[in-house]
ROLUM-579298 format. One line per field, with one value per atom (N, C-alpha, C): residue number from 1; residue in three letters; atom name; x, y, z. Coordinates in nm, 3 decimals. Example, Ala and Ser with C-alpha at 12.3 -4.5 7.8 and 13.67 -1.06 7.14 Angstrom:
REM residues 2
rovo: [1_1_1_2_2_2]
migu: [ALA_ALA_ALA_SER_SER_SER]
gukol: [N_CA_C_N_CA_C]
X: [1.319_1.230_1.320_1.285_1.367_1.290]
Y: [-0.569_-0.450_-0.330_-0.225_-0.106_0.003]
Z: [0.780_0.780_0.780_0.708_0.714_0.787]
END
This chain:
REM residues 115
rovo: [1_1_1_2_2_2_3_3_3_4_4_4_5_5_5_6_6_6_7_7_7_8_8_8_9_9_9_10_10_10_11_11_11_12_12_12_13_13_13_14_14_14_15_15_15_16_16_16_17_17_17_18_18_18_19_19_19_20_20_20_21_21_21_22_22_22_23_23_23_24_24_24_25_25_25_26_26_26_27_27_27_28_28_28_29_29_29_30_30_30_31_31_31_32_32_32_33_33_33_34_34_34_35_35_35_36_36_36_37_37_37_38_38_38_39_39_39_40_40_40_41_41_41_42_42_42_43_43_43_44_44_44_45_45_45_46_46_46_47_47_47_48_48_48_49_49_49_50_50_50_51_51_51_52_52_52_53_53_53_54_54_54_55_55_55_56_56_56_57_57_57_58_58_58_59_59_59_60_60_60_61_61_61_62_62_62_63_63_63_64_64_64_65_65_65_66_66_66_67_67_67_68_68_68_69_69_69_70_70_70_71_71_71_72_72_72_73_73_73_74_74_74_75_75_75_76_76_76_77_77_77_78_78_78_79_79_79_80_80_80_81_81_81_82_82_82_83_83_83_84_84_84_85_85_85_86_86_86_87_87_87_88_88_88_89_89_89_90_90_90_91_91_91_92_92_92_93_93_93_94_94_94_95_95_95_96_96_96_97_97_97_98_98_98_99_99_99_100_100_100_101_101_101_102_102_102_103_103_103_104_104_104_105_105_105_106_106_106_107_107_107_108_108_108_109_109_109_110_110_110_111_111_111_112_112_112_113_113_113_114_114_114_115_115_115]
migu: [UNK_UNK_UNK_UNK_UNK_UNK_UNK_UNK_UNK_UNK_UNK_UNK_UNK_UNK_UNK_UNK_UNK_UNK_UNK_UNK_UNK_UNK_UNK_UNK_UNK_UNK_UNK_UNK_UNK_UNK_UNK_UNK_UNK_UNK_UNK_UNK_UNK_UNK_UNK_UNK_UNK_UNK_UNK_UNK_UNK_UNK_UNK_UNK_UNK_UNK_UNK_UNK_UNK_UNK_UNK_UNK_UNK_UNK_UNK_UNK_UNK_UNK_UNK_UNK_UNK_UNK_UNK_UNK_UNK_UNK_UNK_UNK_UNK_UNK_UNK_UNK_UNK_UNK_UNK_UNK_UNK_UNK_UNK_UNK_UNK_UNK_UNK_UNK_UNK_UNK_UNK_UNK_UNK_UNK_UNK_UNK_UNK_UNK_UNK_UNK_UNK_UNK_UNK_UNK_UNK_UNK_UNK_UNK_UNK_UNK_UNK_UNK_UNK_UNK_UNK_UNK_UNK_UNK_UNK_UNK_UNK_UNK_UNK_UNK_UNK_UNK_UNK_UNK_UNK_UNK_UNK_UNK_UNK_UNK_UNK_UNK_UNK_UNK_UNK_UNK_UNK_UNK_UNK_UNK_UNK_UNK_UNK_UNK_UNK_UNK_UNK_UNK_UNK_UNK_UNK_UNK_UNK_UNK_UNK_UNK_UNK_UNK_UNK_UNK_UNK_UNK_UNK_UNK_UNK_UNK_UNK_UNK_UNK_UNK_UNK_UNK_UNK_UNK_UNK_UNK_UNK_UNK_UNK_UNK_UNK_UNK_UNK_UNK_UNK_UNK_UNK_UNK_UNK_UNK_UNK_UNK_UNK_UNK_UNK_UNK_UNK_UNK_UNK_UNK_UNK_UNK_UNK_UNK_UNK_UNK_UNK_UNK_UNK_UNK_UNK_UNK_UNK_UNK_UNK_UNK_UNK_UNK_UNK_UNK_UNK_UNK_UNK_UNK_UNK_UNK_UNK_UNK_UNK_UNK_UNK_UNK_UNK_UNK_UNK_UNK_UNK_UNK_UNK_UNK_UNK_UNK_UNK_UNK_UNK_UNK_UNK_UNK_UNK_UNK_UNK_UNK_UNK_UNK_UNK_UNK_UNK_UNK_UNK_UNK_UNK_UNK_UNK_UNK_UNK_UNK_UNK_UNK_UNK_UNK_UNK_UNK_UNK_UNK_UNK_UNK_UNK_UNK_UNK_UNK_UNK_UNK_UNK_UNK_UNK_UNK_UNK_UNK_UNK_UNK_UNK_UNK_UNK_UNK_UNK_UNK_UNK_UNK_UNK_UNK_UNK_UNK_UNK_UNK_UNK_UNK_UNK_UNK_UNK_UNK_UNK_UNK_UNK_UNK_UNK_UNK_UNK_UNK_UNK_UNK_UNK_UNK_UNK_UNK_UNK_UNK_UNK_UNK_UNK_UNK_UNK_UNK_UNK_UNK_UNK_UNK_UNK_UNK_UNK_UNK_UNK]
gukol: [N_CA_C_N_CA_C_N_CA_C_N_CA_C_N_CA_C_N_CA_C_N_CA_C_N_CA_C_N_CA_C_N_CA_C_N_CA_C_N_CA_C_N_CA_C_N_CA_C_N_CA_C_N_CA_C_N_CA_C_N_CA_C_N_CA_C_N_CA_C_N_CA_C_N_CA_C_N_CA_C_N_CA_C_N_CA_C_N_CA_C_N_CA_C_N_CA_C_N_CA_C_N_CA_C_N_CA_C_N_CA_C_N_CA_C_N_CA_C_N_CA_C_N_CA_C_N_CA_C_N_CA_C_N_CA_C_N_CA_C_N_CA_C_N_CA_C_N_CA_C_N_CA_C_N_CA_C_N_CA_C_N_CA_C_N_CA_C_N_CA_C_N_CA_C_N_CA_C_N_CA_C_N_CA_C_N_CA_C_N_CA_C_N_CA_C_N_CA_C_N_CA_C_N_CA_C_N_CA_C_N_CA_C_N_CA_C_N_CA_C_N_CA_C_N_CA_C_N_CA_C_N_CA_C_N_CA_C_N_CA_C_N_CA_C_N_CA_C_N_CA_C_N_CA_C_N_CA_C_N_CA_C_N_CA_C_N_CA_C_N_CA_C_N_CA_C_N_CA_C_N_CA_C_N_CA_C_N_CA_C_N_CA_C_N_CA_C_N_CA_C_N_CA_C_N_CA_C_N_CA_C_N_CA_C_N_CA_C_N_CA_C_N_CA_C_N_CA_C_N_CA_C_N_CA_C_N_CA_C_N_CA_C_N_CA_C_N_CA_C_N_CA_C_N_CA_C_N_CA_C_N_CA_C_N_CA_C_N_CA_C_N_CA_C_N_CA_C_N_CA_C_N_CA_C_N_CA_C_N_CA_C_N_CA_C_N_CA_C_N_CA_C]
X: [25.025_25.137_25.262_25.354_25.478_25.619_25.703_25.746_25.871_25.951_26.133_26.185_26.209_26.261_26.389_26.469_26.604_26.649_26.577_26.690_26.730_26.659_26.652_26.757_26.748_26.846_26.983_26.990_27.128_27.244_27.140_27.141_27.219_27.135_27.155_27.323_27.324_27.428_27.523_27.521_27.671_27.693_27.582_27.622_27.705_27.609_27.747_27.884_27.894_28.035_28.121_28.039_28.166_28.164_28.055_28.091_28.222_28.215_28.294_28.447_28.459_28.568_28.645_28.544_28.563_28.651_28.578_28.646_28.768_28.766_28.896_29.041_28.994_29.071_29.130_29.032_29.009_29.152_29.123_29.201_29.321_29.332_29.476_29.545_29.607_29.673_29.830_29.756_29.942_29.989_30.135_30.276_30.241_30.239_30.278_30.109_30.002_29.917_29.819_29.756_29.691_29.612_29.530_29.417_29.276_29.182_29.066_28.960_28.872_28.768_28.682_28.745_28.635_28.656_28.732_28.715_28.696_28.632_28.559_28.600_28.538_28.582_28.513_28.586_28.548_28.400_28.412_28.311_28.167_28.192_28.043_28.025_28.058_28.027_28.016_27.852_27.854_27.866_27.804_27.856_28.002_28.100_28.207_28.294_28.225_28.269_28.229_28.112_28.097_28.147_28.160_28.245_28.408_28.472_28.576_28.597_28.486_28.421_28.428_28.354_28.320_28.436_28.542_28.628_28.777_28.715_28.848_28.824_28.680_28.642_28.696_28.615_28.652_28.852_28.895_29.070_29.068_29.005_29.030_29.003_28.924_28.869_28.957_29.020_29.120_29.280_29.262_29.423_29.401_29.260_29.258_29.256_29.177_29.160_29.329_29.411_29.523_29.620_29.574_29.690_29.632_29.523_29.423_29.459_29.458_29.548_29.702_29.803_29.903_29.952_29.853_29.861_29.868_29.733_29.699_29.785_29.854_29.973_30.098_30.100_30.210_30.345_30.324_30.365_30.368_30.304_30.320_30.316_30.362_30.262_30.210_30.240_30.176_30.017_29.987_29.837_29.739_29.799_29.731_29.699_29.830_29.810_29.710_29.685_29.581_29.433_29.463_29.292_29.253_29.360_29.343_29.267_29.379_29.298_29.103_29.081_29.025_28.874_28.931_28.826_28.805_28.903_28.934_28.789_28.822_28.780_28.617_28.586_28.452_28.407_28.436_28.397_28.339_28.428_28.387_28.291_28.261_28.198_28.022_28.046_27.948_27.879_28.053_27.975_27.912_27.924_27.911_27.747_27.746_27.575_27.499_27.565_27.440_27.423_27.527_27.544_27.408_27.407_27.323_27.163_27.200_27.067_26.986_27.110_27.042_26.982_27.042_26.996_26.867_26.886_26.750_26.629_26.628_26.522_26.513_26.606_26.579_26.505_26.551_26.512_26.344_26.287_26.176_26.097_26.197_26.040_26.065_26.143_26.160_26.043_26.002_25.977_25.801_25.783_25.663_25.607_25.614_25.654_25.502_25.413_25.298_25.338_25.308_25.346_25.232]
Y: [17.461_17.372_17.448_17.445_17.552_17.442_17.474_17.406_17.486_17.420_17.426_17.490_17.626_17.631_17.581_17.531_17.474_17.584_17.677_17.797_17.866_17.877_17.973_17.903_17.774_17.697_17.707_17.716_17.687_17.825_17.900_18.058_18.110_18.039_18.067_17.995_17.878_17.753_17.888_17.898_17.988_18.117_18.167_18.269_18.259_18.169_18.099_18.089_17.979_17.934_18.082_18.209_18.287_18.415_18.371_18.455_18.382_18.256_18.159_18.181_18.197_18.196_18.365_18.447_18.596_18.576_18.520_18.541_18.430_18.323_18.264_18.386_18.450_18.528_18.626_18.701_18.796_18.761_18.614_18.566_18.563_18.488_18.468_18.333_18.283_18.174_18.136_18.113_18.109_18.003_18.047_17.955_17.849_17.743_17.603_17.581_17.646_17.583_17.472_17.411_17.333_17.412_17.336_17.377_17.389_17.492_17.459_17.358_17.289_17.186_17.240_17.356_17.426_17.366_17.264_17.214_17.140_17.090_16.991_16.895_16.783_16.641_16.588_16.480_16.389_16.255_16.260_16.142_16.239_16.363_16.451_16.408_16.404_16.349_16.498_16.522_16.636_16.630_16.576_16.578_16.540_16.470_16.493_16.642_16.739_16.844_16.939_16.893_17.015_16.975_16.883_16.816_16.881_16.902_16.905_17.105_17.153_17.283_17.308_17.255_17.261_17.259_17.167_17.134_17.237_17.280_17.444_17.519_17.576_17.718_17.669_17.566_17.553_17.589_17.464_17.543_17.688_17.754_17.941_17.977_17.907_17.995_17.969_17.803_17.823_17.847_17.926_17.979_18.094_18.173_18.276_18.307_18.199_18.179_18.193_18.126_18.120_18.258_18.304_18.417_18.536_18.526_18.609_18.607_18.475_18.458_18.469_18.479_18.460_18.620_18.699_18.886_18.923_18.825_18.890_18.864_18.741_18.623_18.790_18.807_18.913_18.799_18.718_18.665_18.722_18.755_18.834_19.003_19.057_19.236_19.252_19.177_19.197_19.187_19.281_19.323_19.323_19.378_19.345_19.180_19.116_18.955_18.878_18.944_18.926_18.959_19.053_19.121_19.044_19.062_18.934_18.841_18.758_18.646_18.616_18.680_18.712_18.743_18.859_18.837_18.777_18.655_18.535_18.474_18.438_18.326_18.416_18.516_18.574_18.560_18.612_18.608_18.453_18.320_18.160_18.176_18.194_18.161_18.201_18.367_18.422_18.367_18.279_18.226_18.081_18.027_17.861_17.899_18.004_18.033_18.066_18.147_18.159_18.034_17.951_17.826_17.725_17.724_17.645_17.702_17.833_17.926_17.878_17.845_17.852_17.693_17.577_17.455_17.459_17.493_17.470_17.533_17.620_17.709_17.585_17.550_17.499_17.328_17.297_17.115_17.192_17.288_17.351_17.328_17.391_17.385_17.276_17.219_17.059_16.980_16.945_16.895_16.996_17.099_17.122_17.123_17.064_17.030_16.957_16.925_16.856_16.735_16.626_16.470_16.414]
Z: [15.082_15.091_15.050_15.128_15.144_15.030_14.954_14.866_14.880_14.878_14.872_14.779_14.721_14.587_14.605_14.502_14.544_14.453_14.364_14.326_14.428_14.492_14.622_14.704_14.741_14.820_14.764_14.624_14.604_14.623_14.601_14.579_14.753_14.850_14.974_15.002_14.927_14.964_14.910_14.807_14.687_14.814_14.891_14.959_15.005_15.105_15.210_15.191_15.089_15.063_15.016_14.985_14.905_15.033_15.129_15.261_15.352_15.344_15.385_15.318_15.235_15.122_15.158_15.166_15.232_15.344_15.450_15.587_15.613_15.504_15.501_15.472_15.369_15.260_15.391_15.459_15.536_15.686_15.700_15.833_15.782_15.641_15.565_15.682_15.618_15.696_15.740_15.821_15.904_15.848_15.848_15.802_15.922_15.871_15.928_16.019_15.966_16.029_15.975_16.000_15.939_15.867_15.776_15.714_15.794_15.799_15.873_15.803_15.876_15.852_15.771_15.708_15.575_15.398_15.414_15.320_15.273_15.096_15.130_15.106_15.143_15.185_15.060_14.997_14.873_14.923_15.038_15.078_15.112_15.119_15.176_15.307_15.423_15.544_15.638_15.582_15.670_15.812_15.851_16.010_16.044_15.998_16.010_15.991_15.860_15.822_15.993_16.055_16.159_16.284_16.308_16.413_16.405_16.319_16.247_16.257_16.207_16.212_16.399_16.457_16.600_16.641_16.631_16.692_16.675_16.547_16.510_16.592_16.596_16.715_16.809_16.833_16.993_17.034_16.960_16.953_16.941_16.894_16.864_16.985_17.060_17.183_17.276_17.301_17.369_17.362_17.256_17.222_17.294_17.251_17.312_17.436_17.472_17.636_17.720_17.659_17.707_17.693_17.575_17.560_17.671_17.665_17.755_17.879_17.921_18.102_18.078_17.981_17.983_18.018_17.918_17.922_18.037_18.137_18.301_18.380_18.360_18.448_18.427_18.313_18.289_18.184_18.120_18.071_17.903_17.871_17.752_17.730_17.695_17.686_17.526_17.472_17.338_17.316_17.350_17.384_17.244_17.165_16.994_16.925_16.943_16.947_17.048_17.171_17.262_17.161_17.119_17.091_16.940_16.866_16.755_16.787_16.820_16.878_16.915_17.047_17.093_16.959_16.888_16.743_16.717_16.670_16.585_16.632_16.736_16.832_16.850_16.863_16.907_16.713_16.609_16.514_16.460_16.476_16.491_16.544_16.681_16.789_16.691_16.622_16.562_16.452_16.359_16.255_16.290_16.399_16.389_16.533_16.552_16.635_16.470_16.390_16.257_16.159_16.180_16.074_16.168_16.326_16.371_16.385_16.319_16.358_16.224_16.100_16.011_15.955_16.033_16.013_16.103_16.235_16.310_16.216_16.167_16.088_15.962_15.883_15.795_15.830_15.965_16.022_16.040_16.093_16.130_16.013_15.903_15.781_15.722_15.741_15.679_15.755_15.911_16.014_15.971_15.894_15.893_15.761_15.694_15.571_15.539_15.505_15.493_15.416_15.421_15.389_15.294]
END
């Protein structure tokens, strides 16, 4: 019978949040932008937090998307602000495939869990 350590869990949780806290630090934040859906909410409504989460990338991808056709259109030449971006938006994309990599694994041993 396979058993949950929750030291282990919490241990994993603290990672997270100070890998999370890293790549906030790392992006630094723009003047006049909102805050991202990385923080936390007083009611705990996780699925609101990833909806919220989901719904930032997705905006990253289409900022990028746009500056991306704007470069080809010939509307911009600032080719570095292109490739930014472009990270931005591929790095999300990276963390929110390992954030779902890492619930499916965890719903798995939850779901095999002996009762």
């Amino acid at each position: 019978m396979s058993t949950i350590d929750q030291a282990r869990l919490l241990q994993m949780r603290s990672s997270i949040l100070s890998q999370n806290s890293a790549l906030q630090k790392a992006a630094g934040s723009q003047a006049g932008a909102a805050p991202t859906a990385l923080k936390e909410d007083s009611s705990g409504d996780f699925g609101k937090t990833m909806v919220d989460a989901l719904k930032s990338v997705s905006a990253q991808q289409g900022k990028a998307s746009a500056l991306s056709a704007a470069y080809e259109r010939g509307d911009t030449n600032d080719i570095v602000q292109v490739m930014v971006e472009r990270q931005k938006a591929s790095i999300g994309f990276e963390a929110t495939l390992q954030v779902r990599n890492k619930l499916l694994t965890a719903y798995r041993d939850i779901m095999n869990m002996p009762v």
